[in-house]
C-alpha positions as CSV (number, residue, x, y, z in Angstrom):
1,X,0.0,0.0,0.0
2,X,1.7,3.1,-1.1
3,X,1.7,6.0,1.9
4,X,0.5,9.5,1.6
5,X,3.0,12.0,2.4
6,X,3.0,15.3,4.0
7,X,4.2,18.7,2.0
8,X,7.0,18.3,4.7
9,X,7.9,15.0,4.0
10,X,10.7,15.9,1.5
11,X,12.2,18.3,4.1
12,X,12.1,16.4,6.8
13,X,14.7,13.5,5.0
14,X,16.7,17.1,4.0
15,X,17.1,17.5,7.7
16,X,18.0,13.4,8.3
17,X,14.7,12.5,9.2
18,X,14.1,8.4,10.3
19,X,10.7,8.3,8.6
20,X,8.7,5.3,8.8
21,X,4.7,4.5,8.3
22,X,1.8,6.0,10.6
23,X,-1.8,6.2,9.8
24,X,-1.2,6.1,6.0
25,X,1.2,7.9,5.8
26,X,4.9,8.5,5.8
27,X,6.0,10.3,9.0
28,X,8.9,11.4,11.1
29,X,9.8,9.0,13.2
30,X,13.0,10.9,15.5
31,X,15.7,13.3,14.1
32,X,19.6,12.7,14.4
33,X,19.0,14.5,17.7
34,X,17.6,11.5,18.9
35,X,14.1,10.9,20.3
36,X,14.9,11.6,24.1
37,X,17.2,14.6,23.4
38,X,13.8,15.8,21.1
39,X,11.5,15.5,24.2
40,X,14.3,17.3,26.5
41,X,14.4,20.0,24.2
42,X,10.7,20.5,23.9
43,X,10.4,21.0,27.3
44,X,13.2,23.7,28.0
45,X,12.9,24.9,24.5
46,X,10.7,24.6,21.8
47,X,9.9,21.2,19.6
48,X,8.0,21.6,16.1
49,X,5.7,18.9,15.0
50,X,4.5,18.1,11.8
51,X,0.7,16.7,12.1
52,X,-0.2,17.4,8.9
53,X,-1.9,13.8,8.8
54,X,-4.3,14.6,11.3
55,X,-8.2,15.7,9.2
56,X,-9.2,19.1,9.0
57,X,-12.9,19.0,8.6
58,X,-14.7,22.4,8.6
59,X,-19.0,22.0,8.8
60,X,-20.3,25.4,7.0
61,X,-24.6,26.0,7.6
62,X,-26.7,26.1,4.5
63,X,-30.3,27.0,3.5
64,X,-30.2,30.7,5.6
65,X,-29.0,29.0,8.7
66,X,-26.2,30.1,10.9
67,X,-23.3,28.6,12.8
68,X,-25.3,28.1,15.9
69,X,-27.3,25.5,13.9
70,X,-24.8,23.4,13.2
71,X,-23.8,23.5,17.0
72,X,-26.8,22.7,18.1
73,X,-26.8,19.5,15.5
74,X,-23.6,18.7,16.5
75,X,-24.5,18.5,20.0
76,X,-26.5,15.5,19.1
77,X,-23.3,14.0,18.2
78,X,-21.0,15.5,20.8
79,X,-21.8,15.6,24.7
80,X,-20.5,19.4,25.0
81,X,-22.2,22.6,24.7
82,X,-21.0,24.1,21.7
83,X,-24.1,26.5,21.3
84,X,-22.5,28.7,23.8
85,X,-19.0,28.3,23.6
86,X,-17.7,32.0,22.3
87,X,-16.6,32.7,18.7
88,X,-12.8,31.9,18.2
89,X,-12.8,29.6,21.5
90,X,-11.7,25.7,20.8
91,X,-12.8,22.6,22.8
92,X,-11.7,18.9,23.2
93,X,-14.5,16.9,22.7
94,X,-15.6,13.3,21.8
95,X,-17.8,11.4,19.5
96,X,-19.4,8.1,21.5
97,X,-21.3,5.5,20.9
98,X,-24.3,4.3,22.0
99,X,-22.5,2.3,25.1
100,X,-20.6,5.3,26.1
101,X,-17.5,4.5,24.2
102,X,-15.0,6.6,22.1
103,X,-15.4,6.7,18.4
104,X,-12.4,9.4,18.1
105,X,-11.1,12.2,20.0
106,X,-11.4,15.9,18.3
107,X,-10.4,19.6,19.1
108,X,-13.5,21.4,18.0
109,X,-13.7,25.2,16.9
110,X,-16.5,27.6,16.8
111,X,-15.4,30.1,13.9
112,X,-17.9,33.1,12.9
113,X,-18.6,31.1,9.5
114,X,-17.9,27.2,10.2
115,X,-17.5,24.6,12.7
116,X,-13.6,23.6,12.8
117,X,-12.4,20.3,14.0
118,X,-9.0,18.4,13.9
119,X,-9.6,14.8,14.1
120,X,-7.3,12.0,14.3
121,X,-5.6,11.1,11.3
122,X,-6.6,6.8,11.5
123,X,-10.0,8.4,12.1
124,X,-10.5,10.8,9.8
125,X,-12.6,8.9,6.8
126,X,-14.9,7.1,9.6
127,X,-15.4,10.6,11.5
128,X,-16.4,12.0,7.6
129,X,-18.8,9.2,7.1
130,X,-20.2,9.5,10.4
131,X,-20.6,13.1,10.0
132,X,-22.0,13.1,6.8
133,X,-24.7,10.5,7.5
134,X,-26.1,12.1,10.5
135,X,-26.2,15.6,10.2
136,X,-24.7,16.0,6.4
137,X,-28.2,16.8,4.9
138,X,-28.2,19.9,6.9
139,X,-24.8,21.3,6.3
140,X,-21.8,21.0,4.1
141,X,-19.0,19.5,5.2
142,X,-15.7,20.1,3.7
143,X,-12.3,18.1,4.9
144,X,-9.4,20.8,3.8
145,X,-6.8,18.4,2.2
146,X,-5.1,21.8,1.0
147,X,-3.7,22.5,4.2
148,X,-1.2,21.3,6.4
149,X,-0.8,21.6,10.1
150,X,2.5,22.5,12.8
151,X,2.9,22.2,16.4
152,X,5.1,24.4,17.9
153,X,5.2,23.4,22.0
154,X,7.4,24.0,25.0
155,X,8.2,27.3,27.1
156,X,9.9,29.0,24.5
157,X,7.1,28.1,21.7
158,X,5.5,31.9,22.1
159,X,8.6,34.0,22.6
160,X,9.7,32.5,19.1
161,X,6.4,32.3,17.1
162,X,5.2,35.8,18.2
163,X,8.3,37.3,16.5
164,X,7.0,35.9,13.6
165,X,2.9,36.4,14.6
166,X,3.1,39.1,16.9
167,X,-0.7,39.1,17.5
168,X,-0.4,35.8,18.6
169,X,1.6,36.3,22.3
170,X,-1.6,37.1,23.9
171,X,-3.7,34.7,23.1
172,X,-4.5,31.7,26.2
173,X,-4.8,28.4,25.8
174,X,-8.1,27.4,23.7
175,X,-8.4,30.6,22.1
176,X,-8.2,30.1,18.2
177,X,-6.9,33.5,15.7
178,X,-7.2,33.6,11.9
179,X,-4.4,35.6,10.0
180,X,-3.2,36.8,6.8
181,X,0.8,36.7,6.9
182,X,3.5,36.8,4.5
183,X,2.8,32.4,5.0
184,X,-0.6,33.2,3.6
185,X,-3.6,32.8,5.7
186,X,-2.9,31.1,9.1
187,X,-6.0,29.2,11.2
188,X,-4.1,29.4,14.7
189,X,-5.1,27.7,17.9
190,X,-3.6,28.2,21.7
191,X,-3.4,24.6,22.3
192,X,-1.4,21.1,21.5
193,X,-0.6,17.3,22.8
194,X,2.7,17.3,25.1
195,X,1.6,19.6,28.7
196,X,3.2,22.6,27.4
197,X,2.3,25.7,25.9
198,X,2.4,26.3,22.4
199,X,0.2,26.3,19.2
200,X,-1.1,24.3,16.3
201,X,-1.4,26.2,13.4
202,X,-2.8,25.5,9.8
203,X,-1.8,26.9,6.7
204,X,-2.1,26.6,2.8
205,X,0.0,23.5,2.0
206,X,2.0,25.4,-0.5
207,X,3.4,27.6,2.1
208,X,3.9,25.6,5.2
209,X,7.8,24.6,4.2
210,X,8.4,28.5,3.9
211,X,6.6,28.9,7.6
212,X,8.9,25.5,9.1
213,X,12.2,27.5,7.7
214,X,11.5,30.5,8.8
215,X,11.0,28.9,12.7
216,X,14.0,26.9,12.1
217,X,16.1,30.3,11.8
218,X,14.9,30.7,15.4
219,X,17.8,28.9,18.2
220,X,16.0,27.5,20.4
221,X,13.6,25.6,18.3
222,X,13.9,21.8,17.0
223,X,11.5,19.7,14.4
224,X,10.6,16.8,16.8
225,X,9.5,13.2,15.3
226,X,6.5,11.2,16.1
227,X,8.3,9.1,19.1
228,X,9.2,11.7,21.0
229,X,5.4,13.4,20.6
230,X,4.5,10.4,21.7
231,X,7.0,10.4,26.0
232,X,5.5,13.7,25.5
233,X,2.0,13.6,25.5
234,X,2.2,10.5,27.5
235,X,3.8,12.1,30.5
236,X,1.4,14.4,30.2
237,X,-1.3,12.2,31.1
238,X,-2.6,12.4,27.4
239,X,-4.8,9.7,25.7
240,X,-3.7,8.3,22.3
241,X,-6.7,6.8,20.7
242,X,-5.8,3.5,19.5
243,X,-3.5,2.5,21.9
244,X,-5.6,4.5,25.4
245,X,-9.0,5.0,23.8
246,X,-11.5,3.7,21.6
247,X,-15.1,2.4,21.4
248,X,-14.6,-0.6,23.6
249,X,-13.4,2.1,26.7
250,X,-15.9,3.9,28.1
251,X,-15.5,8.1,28.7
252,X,-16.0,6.8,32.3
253,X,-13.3,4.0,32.5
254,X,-10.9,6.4,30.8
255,X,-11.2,9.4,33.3
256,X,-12.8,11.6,30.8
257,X,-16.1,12.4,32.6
258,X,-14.7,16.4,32.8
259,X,-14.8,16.6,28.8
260,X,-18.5,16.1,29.0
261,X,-19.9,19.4,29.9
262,X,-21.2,20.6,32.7
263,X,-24.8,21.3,30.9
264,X,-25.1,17.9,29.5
265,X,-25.2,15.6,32.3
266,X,-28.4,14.3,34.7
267,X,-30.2,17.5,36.5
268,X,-29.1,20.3,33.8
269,X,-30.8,22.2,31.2
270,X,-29.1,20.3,28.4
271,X,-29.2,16.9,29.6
272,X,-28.5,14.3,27.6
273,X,-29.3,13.9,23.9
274,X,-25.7,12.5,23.0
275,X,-24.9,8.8,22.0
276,X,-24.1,6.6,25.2
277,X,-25.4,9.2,27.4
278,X,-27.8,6.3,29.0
279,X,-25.1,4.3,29.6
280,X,-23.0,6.6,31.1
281,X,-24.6,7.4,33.9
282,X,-25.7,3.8,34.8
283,X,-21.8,3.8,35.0
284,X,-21.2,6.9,37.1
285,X,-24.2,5.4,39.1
286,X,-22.9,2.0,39.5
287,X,-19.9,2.3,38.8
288,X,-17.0,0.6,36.4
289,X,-14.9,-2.9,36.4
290,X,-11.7,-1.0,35.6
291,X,-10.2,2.5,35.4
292,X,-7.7,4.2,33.2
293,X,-4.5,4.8,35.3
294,X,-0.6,6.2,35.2
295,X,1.6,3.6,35.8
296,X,5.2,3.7,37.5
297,X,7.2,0.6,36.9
298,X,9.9,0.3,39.9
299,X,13.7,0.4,38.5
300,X,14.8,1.3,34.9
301,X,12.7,-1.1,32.5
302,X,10.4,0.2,30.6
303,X,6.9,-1.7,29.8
304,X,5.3,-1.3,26.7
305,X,1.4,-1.4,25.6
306,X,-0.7,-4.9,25.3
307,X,2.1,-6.2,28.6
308,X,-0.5,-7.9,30.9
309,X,-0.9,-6.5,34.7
310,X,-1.1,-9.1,37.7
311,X,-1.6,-9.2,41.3
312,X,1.5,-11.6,42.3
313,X,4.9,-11.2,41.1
314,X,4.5,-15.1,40.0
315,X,1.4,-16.8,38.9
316,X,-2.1,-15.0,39.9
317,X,-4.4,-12.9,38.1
318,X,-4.7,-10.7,35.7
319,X,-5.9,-7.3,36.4
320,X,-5.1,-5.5,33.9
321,X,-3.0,-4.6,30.9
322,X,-1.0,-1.4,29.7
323,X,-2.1,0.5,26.9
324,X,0.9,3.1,26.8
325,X,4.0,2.5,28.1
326,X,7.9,4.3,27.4
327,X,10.5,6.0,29.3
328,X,9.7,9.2,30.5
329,X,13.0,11.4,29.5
330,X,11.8,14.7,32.2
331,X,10.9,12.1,35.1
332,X,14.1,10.4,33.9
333,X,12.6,6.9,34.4
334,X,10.1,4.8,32.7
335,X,6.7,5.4,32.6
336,X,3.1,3.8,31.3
337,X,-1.0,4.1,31.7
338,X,-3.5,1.2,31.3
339,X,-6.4,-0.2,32.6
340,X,-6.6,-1.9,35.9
341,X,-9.5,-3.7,38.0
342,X,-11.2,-1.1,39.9
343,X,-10.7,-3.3,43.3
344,X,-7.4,-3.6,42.9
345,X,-7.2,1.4,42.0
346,X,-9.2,1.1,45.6
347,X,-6.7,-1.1,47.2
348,X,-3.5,0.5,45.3
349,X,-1.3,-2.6,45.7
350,X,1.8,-3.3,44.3
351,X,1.1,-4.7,41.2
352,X,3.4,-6.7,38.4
353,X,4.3,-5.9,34.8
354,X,4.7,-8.5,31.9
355,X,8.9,-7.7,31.3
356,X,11.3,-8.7,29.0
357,X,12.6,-11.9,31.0
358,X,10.4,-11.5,34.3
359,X,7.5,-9.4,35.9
360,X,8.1,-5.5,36.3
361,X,6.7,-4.5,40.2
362,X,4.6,-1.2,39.5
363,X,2.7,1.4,41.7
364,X,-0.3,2.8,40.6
365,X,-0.7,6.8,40.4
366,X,-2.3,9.9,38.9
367,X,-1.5,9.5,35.5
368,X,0.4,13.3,35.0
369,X,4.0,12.5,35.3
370,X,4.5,16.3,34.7
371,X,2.5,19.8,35.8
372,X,0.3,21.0,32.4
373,X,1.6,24.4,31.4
374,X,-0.8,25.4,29.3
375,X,-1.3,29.6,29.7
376,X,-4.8,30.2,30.9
């Protein structure tokens, strides 16, 4: 199967890019700097990212009807208020099945002439079909495949774009800025997937190799590959869908009740009206058989995603498994998140990883290996 490529993709190799297959397409895998050196330097620099696979789906109203319309349809889809979120504001959000679990994980924009969503690259034809056969004869839905998108993240990420975008600096984290610049018009969001501050922005395909070389003049940035991203977003506490999330784990199992706003659950003026919203709170009523947790393996060996979790060091049960698991380079030790029997959360034993040559002893805990420092 032949891969799609990026309009980076050509100068990513220039730079000695390791590029190997993700989603469909051909990505950056690390840089000669290394993967850990990468996710150092994002988090006392700045790291650029190249997510150009992920889908950039924008849902205009038709027929004399206005933005607000399509919010209100998408809330049938999505269990958020998006009616009154502000213009220029971004959200994380979900789309959930009718058992409560995750069909894909989205940032979601209200613009003054379109809803704006980034969905996950694996994701992004099934989110378009999904879309398009609910709510599609309403709207018009148009993925961008003319536009590509950067990451630029760590504590240095707005010192260095702003000189470039100097409206940018003030903007806090969720709010979203469209721009005409010398890179041609820029769609610019406060936001990103490693804990630190920075922004996504989207721009015209044709230009975005200009905008990368122009931040690579900058000292004290880096391009960063998808392994790095991936310690990153991890000690961050972040899900990756696929490997964290999907439709057979619940929004309740995976800690992600908070993403469900406040309006749409039991007892509010929006309640309800979003797949798995039955099921949901029979969950939060009864509660789960496991729970999405961060995961400290004792000593240096890491433990990697599908490793089983038991209760004895030898023999006993299974109680789990790891979803996500790598060495953390800023906790300088390894690091991992899965789910576990809810018994054995309550209890917080020492539990025991599936390892190379024997079972890893690991403690349970909170699953941000690092403070957020995202600028509200």
């Amino acid at each position: 199967m032949e891969l799609n490529r990026t309009p980076l993709n050509e100068f990513h190799k220039q730079l000695g890019a390791k590029m190997v297959p993700f989603a469909g397409f051909e990505m950056p895998v690390n840089y000669p700097m290394g993967t850990i050196k990468e996710h150092i330097h994002t988090r006392t620099n700045a790291g650029m990212f190249d997510v150009s696979h992920m889908g950039q789906i924008a849902i205009y109203p038709k027929g004399g009807e206005t933005v607000n319309d399509i919010a209100s349809y998408l809330e049938t889809l999505l269990p958020i208020d998006l009616v009154s979120l502000d213009y220029g504001r971004q959200k994380y959000a979900l789309f959930t099945t009718e058992t409560g679990g995750i069909i894909d994980d989205i940032m979601i924009t209200k613009k003054q002439d379109c809803i704006f969503l980034v969905v996950n690259a694996a994701n992004k034809q099934e989110d378009l079909d999904y879309l398009q056969s609910t709510i599609g004869s309403r709207c018009e839905i148009v993925e961008f495949e003319d536009r590509s998108l950067l990451a630029i993240q760590g504590p240095k990420a707005a010192t260095i774009t702003s000189q470039l975008l100097p409206e940018i600096y003030e903007m806090r984290f969720l709010d979203v800025m469209e721009l005409e610049s010398e890179f041609g018009n820029l769609w610019i969001s406060r936001s990103g997937y490693t804990g630190e501050d920075g922004f996504e922005i989207s721009a015209c395909s044709e230009k975005t190799v200009k905008l990368a070389e122009r931040l690579l003049t900058f000292e004290d940035i880096e391009f960063v590959g998808l392994a790095a991203r991936d310690t990153l977003r991890l000690e961050a506490g972040l899900c990756l869908h696929g490997n964290d999330i999907d439709k057979t784990t619940s929004v309740i199992e995976a800690g992600l009740w908070w993403s469900v706003s406040k309006t749409r659950r039991a007892g509010n003026l929006k309640q309800g009206g979003f797949p798995g919203y039955d099921s949901l709170n029979v969950q939060l009523r009864d509660g789960v058989d496991r729970m999405l947790v961060g995961l400290k393996p004792q000593g240096r060996m890491p433990v990697r995603g599908g490793n089983g979790i038991y209760d004895h060091e030898t023999n006993g049960n299974e109680v789990g498994h790891v979803t996500s698991g790598g060495y953390g380079a800023t906790v300088q030790g390894p690091i991992a998140m899965g789910y576990v029997n809810a018994d054995m959360v309550r209890k917080n034993p020492v539990l025991y990883c599936e390892g190379r040559k024997s079972r890893i002893p690991i403690n349970i805990q909170l699953r941000t290996f690092v403070r957020n420092k995202f600028k509200y």
